[in-house]
C-alpha positions, 0 to 999 in steps of 0.5 A: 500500500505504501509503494502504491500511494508513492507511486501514485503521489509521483504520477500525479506530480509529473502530470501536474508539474509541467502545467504548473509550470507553463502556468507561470510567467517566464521572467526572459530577458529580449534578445531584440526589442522593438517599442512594442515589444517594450511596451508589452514586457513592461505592461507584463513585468512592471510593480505597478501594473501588477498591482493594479492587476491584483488590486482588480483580483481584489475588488473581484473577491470582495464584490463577490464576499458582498453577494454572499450574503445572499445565500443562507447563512448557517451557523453553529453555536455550542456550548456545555457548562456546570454549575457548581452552584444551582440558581434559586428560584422562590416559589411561595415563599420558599427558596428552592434549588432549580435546574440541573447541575450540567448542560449543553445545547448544541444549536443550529441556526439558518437565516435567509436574507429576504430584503436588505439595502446594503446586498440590493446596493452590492448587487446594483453596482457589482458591474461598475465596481468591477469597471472601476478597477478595470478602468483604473488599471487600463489607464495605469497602462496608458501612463506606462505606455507614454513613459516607456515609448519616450524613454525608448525614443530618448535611448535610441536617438541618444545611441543616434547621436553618440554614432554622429559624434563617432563619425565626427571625430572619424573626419577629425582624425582624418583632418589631424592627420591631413594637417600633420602631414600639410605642416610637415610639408611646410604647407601650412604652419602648427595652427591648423594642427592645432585647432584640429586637435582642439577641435577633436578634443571636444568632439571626444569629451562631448561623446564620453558626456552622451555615453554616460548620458546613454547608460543612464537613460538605459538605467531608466528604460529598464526601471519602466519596463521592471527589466532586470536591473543586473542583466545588460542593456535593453537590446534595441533594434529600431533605428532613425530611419524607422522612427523617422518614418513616424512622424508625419503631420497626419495628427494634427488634423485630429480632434479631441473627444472627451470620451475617449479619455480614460479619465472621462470614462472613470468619472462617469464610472464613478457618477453611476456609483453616486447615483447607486448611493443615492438610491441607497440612502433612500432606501433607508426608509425600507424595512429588512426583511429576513427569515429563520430557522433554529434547531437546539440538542439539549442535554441535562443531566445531574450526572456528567457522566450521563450529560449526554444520554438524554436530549431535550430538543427544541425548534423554531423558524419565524421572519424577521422585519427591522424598520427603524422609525425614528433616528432624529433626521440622519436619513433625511441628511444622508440622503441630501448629503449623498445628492450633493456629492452627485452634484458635485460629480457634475463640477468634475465633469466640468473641470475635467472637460476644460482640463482636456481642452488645455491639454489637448491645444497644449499639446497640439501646439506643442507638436506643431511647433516640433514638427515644424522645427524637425522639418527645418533641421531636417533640411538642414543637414542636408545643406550642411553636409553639402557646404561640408563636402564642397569646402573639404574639396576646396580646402585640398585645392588650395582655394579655402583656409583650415579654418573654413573646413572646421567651421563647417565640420562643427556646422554639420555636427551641430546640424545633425545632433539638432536633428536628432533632439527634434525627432525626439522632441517631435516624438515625444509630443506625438506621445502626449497629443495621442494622450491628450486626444485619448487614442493612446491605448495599451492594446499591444 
């Protein structure tokens, strides 16, 4: 018997085992990550979102404790005693001992709610509870979104920048080596050599700064996304040309809508459960209503040996009505109190719906004015890299000085590192236009 129940106990192990398992989130680390990818991994692994996702499990649980009242409520009360002393009761005058020396009942008792304000309120909003959370959770997720997709935008056009700064003081080298070689030659004396080197030197400075920079904002990626803090950089697999694509002027032609903001649909989630209060306290003026039913074991002996051997049962059922008649006016202020804090959902409404408003023309304006510069600083570096080129050319024919080819390097570094702060300035304000519309959800 026992090697059978070892064996059995190892079977339903390994049948269990691997569904247990598959059950369990894997905490992997990307090997490649897109924006979507991020996102989904920060809505799966993020503090926050899952404790909105308990805190939903939660509301769930006590909804359903609430409801449970519904159900007949059975319960055991037991209870043996001795008296060390009888109880005395007079009859005609006379002291006499009563009862017996032990006792014990054993009574169970059943009770149906029938009518009640707080299980008809629980039942009313049982659903809107439930959408509360949920909404709070989704617009937990909204936020995380907006968050991680700017903190990827900042990672990769950081990394952008630090290959611009590398192929600057690639060309720089180049130009040191050119004006070392011109110098020895006695083409040119130590000046351009030095302003080279100069030049070269801030180039370096300035991509140590933007690679600590980089390092730092990777730290902030991985803490939005809840990514390992002790594994190495998140692998990102996007590049400029890809987010470039992005931006397009097709969001300025949007519209806001109040409802589509997850805050809007939360405040009418919360004005349905001002009205459910009110009703609540109204119902006040109700009766509670219920039913029972009673059944006692009575054992009474003088010998505690026998306490047991003979029960003396009683029952009993009956219906139970509570109304309360008079409680000095606390109904009549509950009631006035909870249709003012309805009213006061109306203000809400009007607060929030100026609110959205600001928010969406700041919002707008400010990505009209990003887009606007990245368009211009798009353009130019193009004309950069033409002046650049074309004094290069120049410069080896004899025609323009060091001095110009440097000016133009610099123009050209500082072209292409301004184009990439408005691409993520654009982006960013894209992020908080989506928001500020309402259409940025996290259904990724």
């Amino acid at each position: 018997m026992k090697r059978a129940f070892y064996l059995l106990a190892v079977m339903c192990g390994m049948f269990i085992s691997p569904q247990v398992f598959a059950q369990q989130p894997a905490d992997s680390l990307l090997t490649s990550a897109t924006l979507q990818e991020c996102i989904r991994y920060a809505i799966a692994h993020q503090p926050v979102i899952r404790q909105s996702l308990l805190d939903e499990a939660i509301t769930d649980r006590t909804v359903k404790s609430k409801l449970a009242d519904w159900y007949p409520q059975i319960n055991l009360d037991y209870n043996i005693q001795h008296y060390m002393e009888l109880p005395t009761s007079i009859f005609g005058g006379n002291p006499t001992k009563v009862g017996v020396a032990n006792t014990s009942t054993a009574q169970f008792g059943l009770n149906q709610n029938i009518f009640t304000r707080d299980l008809l309120l629980a039942t009313n909003t049982a659903k809107e509870v439930r959408k509360q959370s949920r909404q709070t959770t989704m617009r937990n997720q909204i936020d995380l979104v907006a968050d991680v997709s700017k903190a990827y935008y900042d990672v990769l056009l950081t990394a952008e920048q630090i290959k611009v700064l590398n192929e600057d003081i690639t060309r720089l080298e180049r130009s040191l080596k050119d004006a070392n070689n011109q110098y020895a030659s006695g083409v040119v004396d130590k000046i351009d050599a030095k302003r080279a080197t100069i030049s070269l030197n801030n180039a370096r400075a300035q991509q140590k700064s933007a690679r600590e920079l980089l390092t730092a904002k990777q730290a902030y990626l991985k803490q939005l996304m809840g990514y390992p803090a002790n594994s190495g950089d998140v692998p990102l697999v996007q590049d400029s040309s890809s987010l470039a694509a992005q931006v397009t002027g097709d969001d300025t032609l949007l519209v806001a809508d109040y409802k589509n903001r997850i805050e809007y649909q939360l405040l009418e989630t919360q004005q349905s459960l001002q009205q459910a209060n009110v009703k609540y306290n109204k119902w006040s003026y109700l009766p509670t209503v219920s039913a029972f039913v009673n059944y006692a074991f009575a054992y009474q002996s003088a010998d505690f040996g026998k306490l047991y051997s003979n029960d003396y049962p009683n029952s009993l059922l009956g219906l139970k009505l509570s109304l309360p008649i008079f409680q000095g006016g606390k109904r009549v202020h509950n009631i006035r109190m909870a249709e003012m804090q309805l009213q006061r959902t109306q203000w809400d409404f009007a607060a929030l719906r100026s609110q959205i408003n600001s928010q969406y023309a700041q919002a707008m304006a400010t990505y009209r004015s990003n887009y606007n510069d990245y368009l211009t600083l798009k353009e130019n570096v193009q004309m950069a890299k033409d002046v650049y080129d074309m004094l290069q050319l120049q410069y080896k024919e004899g025609i323009k000085t060091y001095l110009d080819v440097l000016i133009s390097e610099t123009d050209l570094r500082t072209a292409q590192l301004n184009f990439y702060n408005s691409m993520y300035q654009v982006l960013s304000s894209r992020i908080d236009l989506q928001k500020a519309l309402g259409t940025l959800t996290a259904n990724y």
